[in-house]
C-alpha positions as MATLAB code, in Angstrom:
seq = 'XXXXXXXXXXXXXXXXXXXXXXXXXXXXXXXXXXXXXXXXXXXXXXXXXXXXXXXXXXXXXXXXXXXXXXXXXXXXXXXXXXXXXXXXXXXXXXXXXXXXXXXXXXXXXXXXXXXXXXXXXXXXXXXXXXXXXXXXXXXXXXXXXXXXXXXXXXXXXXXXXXXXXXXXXXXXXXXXXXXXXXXXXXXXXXXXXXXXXXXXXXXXXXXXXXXXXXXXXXXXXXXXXXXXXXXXXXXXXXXXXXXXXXXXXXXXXXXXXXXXXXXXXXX';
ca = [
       0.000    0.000    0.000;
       2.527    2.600   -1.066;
       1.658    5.919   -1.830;
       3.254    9.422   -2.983;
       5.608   11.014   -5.667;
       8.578   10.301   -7.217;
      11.377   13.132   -7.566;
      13.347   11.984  -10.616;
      11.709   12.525  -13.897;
       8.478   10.190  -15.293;
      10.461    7.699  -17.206;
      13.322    5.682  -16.379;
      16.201    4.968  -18.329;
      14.529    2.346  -20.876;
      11.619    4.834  -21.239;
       9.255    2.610  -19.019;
       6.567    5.123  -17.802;
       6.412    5.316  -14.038;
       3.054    4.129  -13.740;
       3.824    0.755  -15.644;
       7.013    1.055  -12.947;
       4.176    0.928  -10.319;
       2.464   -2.021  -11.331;
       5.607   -4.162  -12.357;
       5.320   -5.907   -8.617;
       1.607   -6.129   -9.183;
       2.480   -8.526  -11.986;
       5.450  -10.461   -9.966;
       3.331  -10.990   -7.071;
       0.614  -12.945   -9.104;
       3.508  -14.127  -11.400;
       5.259  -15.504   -8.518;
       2.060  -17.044   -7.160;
       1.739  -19.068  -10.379;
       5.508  -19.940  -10.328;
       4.956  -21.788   -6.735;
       1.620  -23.735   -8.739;
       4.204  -24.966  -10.937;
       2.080  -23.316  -13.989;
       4.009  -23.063  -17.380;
       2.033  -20.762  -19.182;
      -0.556  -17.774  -18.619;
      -2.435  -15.799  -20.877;
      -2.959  -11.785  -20.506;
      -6.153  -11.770  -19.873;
      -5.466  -14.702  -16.496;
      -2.495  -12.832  -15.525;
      -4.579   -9.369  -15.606;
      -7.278  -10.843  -13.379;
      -4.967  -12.192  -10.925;
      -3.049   -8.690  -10.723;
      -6.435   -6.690  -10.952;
      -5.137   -4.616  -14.163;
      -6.724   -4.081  -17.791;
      -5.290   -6.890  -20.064;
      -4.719   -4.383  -22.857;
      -2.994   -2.376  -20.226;
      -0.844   -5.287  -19.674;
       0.029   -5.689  -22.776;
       1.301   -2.452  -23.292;
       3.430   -2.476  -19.784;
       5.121   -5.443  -20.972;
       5.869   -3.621  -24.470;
       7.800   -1.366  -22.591;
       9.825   -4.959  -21.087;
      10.259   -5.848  -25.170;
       8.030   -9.313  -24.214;
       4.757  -10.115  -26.191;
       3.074  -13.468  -25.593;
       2.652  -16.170  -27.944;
      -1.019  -16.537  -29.278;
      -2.567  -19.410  -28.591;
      -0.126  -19.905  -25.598;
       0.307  -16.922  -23.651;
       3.418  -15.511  -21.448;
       6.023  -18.131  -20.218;
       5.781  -17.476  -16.330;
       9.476  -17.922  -15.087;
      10.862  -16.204  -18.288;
       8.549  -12.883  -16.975;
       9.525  -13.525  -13.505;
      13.441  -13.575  -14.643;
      12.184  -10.124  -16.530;
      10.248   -7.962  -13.968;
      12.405   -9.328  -11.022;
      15.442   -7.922  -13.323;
      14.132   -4.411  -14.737;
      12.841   -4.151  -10.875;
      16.218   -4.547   -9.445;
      15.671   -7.897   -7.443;
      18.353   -9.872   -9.142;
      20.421   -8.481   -6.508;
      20.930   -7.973   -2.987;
      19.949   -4.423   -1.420;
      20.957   -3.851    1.893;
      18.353   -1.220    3.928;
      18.533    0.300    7.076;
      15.149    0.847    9.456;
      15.455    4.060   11.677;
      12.950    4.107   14.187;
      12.061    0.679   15.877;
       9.081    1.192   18.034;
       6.222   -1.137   17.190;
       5.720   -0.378   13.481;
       9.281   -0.412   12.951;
       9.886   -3.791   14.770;
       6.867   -5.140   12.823;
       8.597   -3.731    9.774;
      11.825   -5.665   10.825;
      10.165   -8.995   11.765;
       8.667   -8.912    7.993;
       9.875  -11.675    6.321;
       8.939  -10.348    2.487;
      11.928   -8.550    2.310;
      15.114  -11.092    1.956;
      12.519  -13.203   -0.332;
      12.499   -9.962   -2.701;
      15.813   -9.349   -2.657;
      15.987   -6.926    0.211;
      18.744   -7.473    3.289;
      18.191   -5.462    6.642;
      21.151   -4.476    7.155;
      20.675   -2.541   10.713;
      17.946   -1.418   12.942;
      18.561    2.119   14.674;
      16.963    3.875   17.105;
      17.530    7.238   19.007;
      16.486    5.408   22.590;
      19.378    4.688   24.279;
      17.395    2.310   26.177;
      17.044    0.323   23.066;
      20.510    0.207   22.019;
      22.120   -3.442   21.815;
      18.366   -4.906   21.883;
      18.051   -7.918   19.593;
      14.888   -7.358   16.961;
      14.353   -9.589   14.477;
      17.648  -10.984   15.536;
      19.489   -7.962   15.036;
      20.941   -5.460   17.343;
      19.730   -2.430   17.884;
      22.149    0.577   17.128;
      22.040    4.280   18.152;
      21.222    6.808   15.796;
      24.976    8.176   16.638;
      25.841    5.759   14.438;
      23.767    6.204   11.733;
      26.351    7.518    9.191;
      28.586    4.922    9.449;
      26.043    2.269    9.263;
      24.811    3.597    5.609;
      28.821    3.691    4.339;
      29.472    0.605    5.687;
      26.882   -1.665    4.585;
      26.737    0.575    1.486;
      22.663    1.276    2.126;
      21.070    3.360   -0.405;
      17.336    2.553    0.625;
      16.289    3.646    4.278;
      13.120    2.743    5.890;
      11.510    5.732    8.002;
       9.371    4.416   10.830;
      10.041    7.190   13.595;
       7.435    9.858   15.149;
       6.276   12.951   12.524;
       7.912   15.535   14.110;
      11.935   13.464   14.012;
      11.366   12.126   10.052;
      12.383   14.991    8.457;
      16.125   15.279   10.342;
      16.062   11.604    9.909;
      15.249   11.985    6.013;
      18.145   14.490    5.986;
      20.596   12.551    7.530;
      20.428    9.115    5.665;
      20.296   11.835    2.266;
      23.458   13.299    3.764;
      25.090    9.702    4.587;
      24.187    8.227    0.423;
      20.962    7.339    0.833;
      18.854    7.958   -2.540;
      15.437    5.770   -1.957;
      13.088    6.447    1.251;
      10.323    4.519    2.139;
       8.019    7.121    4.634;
       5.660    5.433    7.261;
       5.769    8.926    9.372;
       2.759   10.524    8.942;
       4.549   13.357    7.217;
       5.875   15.185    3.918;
       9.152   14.681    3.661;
      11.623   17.549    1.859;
      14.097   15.742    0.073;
      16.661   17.006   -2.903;
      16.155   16.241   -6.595;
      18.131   12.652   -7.256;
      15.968   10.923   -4.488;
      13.290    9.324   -4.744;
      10.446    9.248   -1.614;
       7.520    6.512   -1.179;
       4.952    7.377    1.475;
       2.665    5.135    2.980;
       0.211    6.803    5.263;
      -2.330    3.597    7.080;
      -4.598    7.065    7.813;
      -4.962    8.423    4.167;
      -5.639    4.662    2.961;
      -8.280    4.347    5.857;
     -10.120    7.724    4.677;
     -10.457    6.552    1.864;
     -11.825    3.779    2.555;
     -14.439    5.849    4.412;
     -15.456    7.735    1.740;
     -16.461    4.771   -0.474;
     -18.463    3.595    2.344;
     -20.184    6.638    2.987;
     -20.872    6.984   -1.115;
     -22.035    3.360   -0.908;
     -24.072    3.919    2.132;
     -26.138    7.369    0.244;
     -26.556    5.377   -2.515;
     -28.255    2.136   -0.630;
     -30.163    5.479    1.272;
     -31.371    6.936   -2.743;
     -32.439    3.354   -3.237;
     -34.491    2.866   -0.368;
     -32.488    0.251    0.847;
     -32.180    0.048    4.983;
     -28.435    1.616    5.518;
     -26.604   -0.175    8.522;
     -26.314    1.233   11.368;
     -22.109    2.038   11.345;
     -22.827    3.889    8.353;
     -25.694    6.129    9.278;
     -24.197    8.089   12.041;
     -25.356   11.186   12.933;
     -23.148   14.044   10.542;
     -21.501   16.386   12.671;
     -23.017   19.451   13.513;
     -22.142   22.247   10.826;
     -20.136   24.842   13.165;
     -22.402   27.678   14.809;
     -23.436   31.165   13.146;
     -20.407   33.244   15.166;
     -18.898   30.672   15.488;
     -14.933   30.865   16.092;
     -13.021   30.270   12.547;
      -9.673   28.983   14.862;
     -11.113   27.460   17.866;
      -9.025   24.421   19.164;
      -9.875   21.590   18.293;
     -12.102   18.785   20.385;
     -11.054   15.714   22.007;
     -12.344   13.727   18.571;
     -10.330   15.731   16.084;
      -6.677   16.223   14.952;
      -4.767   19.190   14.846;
      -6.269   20.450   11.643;
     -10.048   19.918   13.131;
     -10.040   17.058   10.578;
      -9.900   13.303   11.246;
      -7.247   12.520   14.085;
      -4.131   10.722   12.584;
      -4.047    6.750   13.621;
      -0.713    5.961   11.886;
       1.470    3.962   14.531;
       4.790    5.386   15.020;
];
């Protein structure tokens, strides 16, 4: 569920468009699925169902890859596996670093996706002195002192951002400053970051709004039917603010800084 911009320009080097980038691991994930079935063969239009794409869409994405099916037999599976995990970068071993290891970041550590796709954690760090030396995941727990030398070291160019909002930023700026050129945000935050690196958000709040606002759609549209909405999706709509009322008045207990939803990402 990743979500945000890219800062380097909209095509890469081969002139694949960034959003046929973006669906790539769409593809591997049902590709590898089939793979593990033992399945020799797949046609577009089974492989676009299973990755929940267009199939003339897919077609064109894998254009970009120079691969075209045979008719009458379809894509060989492990020869597009072999192609996507390649133009994707998984053919070899990237070492990444996860700053921040409170629960989201030790769930992020204990996440055993990553060596199978070709990513290593390489260290944990945390600014908690308390946590220092800790084994999660089965590695150690460093200090953020050491943050620098961990990146040269291992030779990290990805870092994972798991840390409160208001300490992602001087994070973000440090790992830029130590090499690092790929972030993956979980902060609930906009990160400022230099051309030449390239920023992935993923905000659990923004994904659960929405959510909310397809059920709320779906819910006035059972109401316009005549159909009996349940009762989660009928609440009462808060009250529209007073005549007089106070344009900056702090917010209430059931609000977030803005007046708006309150944030629920973890930290």
């Amino acid at each position: 569920m990743a979500t945000g911009r890219t800062h380097r320009p909209a095509t890469r080097s081969r002139g694949i468009p960034e959003a046929t980038v973006a669906r790539l691991p769409l593809y591997l994930r049902a590709l590898t699925a089939l793979s593990e079935r033992s399945v020799p063969t797949v046609s577009s239009e089974e492989l676009a169902a299973a990755a929940g794409v267009n199939s003339a869409k897919l077609r064109k994405d894998f254009s970009y890859l120079g691969s075209y099916g045979t008719r009458g037999v379809g894509y060989d599976v492990e020869y597009l596996v072999y192609q996507i995990s390649r133009e994707l970068g998984l053919t070899q071993d990237w070492p990444v670093v996860i700053v921040g290891i409170g629960n989201l970041g030790a769930a992020l550590a204990n996440y055993g996706g990553f060596a199978s796709r070709g990513f290593r954690v390489a260290a944990l760090i945390d600014a908690d002195p308390a946590m220092a030396g800790k084994p999660v995941a089965g590695i150690p727990v460093q200090h953020t002192d050491e943050l620098e030398k961990i990146v040269q070291d291992e030779g990290v160019s990805i870092g994972v951002i798991a840390t409160p909002a208001g300490a992602a930023q001087q994070v973000c700026e440090r790992l830029v400053a130590a090499g690092v050129t790929s972030i993956l945000n979980f902060a609930p935050t906009v990160l400022s970051v230099p051309d030449g690196v390239d920023v992935r958000k993923v905000d659990l709040s923004i994904e659960l709004q929405i959510l909310a606002f397809h059920e709320q759609r779906k819910a006035g549209e059972l109401a316009a039917a005549g159909t009996v909405v349940p009762a989660a999706a009928s609440r009462r709509e808060p009250a529209a603010p007073r005549r007089g009322a106070v344009a900056n008045q702090a917010p209430t207990a059931d609000q977030g800084p803005d007046g708006d939803v309150p944030a629920v990402m973890p930290t």
